[in-house]
N, C-alpha and C positions, 0 to 999 in steps of 0.2 A: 686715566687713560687705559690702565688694562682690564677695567672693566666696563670699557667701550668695547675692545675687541671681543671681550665673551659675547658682550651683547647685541656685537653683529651678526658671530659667529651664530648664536642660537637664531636669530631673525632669515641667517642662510639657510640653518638648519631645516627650522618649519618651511619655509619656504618649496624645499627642494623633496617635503613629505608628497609634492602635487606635479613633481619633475620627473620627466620620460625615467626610467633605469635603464634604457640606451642611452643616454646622453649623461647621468647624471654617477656620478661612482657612490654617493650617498644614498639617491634613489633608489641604488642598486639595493646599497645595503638593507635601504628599509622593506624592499620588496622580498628580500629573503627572510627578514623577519628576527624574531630576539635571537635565537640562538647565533646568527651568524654575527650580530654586534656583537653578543658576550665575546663570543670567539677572538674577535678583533682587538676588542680591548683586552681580552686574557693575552693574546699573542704579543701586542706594544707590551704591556706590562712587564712580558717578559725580557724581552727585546730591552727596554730602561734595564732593568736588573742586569743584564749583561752587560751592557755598557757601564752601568754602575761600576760592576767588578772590575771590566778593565780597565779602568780611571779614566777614559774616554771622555775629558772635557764634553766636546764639541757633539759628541756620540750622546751625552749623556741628554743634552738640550733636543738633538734632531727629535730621538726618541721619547724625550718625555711630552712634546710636540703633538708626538702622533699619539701619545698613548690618550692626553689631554681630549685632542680632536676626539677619537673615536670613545672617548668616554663625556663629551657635549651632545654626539649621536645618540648615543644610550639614553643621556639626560631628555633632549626631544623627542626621543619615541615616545620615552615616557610620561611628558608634558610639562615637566622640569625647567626652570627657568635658571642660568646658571648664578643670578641673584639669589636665590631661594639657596643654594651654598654657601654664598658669599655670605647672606644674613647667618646662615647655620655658625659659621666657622667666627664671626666676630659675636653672636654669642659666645662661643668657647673661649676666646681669646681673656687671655687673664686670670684662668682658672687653670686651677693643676689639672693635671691628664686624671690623675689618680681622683681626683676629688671628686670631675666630669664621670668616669667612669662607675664610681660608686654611687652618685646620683640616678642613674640611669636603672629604670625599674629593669627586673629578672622577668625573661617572656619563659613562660613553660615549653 
């Protein structure tokens, strides 16, 4: 079930790459272009972090929400399927952080 909802979410997403930016708030986004998604998702992220600190149950979900959404944006700009994480992340699963991490070739 919840990776139904990604995967409508990204199917809105592309969708909406071919949608007016007067009508569309996504459209908008993409017609501004990456720097204004990074923006976005830097700004929810922080926005979670804050509600994080104030233990903000309900704060903590709205925002992680939005940080989510506007980092599925990021993911369809950039032709990202949000399967293609879900795969990424059940490789990782079962492996220590530390072990993951040490595995991971050094980029110069």
């Amino acid at each position: 079930m919840s990776q139904d909802i990604l995967a409508r979410l990204a199917d809105t997403l592309e969708a909406r790459k071919e949608a007016d930016p007067q009508s569309s708030y996504v459209a908008r986004l993409y017609a501004k272009g990456l720097d204004a998604i990074l923006k976005k998702v830097a700004e929810e992220a922080a926005e979670t972090i804050m509600a994080a600190k104030d233990g903000e149950r309900d704060k903590i979900v709205y925002e992680t929400a939005d940080l989510w959404f506007h980092t599925l944006v990021l993911l369809a700009r950039e032709g990202i399927r949000p399967e293609e994480i879900l795969g990424e992340l059940a490789r990782r699963e079962g492996i220590s952080g530390i072990a993951e991490k040490a595995a991971r070739k050094e980029t110069p």
